[in-house]
C-alpha positions as CSV (number, residue, x, y, z in Angstrom):
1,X,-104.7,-61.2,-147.9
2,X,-105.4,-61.0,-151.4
3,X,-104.1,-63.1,-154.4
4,X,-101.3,-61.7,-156.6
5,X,-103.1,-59.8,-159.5
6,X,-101.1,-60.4,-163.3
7,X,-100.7,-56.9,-163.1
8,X,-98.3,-57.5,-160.4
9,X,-96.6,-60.2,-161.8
10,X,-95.7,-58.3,-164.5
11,X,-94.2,-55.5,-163.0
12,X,-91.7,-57.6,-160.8
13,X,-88.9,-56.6,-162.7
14,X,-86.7,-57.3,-165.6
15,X,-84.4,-60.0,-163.5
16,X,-85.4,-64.4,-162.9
17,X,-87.4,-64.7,-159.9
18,X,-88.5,-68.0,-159.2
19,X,-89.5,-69.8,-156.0
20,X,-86.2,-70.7,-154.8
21,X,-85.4,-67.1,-154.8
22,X,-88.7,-66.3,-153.2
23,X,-87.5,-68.7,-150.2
24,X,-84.2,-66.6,-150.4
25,X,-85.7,-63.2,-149.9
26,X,-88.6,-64.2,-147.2
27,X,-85.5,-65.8,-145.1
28,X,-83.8,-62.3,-145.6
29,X,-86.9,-60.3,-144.6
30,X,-87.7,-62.5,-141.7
31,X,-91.5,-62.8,-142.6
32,X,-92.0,-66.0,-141.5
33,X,-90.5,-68.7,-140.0
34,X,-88.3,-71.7,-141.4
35,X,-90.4,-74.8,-142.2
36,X,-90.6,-77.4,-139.2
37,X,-90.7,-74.3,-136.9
38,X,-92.7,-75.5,-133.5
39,X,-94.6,-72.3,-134.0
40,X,-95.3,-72.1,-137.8
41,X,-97.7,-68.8,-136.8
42,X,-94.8,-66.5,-135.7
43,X,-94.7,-64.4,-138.9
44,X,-94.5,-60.6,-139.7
45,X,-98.2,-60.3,-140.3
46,X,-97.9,-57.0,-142.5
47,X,-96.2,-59.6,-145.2
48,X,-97.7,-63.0,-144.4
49,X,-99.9,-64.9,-142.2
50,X,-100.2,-68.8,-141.6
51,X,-102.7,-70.2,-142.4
52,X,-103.4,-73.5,-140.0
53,X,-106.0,-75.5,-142.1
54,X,-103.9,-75.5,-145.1
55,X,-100.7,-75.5,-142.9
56,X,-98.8,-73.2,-145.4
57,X,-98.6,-69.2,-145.3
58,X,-100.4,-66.5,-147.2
59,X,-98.6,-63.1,-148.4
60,X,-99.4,-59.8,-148.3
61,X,-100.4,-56.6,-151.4
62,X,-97.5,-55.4,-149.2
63,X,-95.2,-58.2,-149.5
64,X,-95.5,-58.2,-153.1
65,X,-95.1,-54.5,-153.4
66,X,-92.0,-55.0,-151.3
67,X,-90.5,-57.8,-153.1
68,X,-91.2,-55.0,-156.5
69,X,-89.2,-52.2,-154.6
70,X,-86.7,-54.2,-153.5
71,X,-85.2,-56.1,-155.9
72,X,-86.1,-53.7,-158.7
73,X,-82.8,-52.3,-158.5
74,X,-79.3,-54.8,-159.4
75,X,-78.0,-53.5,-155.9
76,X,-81.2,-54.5,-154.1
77,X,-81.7,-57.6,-156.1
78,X,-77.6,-58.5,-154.9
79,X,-78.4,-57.1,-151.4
80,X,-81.4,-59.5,-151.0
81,X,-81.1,-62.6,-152.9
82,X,-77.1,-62.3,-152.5
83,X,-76.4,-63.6,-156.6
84,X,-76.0,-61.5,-159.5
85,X,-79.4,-60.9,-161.1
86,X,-79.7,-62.4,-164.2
87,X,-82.2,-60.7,-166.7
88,X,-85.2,-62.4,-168.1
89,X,-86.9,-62.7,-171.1
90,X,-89.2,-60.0,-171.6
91,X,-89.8,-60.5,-175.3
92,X,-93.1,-60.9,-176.4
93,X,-94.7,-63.5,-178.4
94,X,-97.6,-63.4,-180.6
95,X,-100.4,-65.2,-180.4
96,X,-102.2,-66.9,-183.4
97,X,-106.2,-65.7,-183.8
């Protein structure tokens, strides 16, 4: 597992995501299971792994990359995360020198 380069970030798309609807679309995908689970480790390991010292999960390049293909697309994004997507802010600021 590797951590989520800001290259990645910024090519998740032009619509909100935000932890809640990262919850959303790992319950649709199935990657892992609910919290409280009695076995926290029954994940899809291509997308995410738990990780027992921490007792929280790690996700995947893949994941990511999914998550990008998925709801890159207002049908996908409806499909997944079952709301209407809801564009963000993409506008640049400038920054002072």
């Amino acid at each position: 597992m590797t951590a989520l380069a800001e290259t990645d970030h910024l090519k998740i798309g032009l619509y909100r995501f935000n932890q809640p609807l990262f919850t959303r679309a790992w319950r649709f995908f199935k990657v892992r299971p609910p919290a409280g689970d009695s076995a926290p480790e029954r994940t899809d390991e291509k997308y995410c792994i738990y990780d027992e010292p921490h007792r929280d999960y790690l996700y995947s390049r893949a994941y990511v990359k999914r998550l990008i293909r998925e709801l890159g697309t207002e049908d996908g994004y409806r499909q997944v995360l079952a709301i209407e997507p809801v564009a963000k802010d993409v506008s640049i600021r400038a920054t002072g020198s």
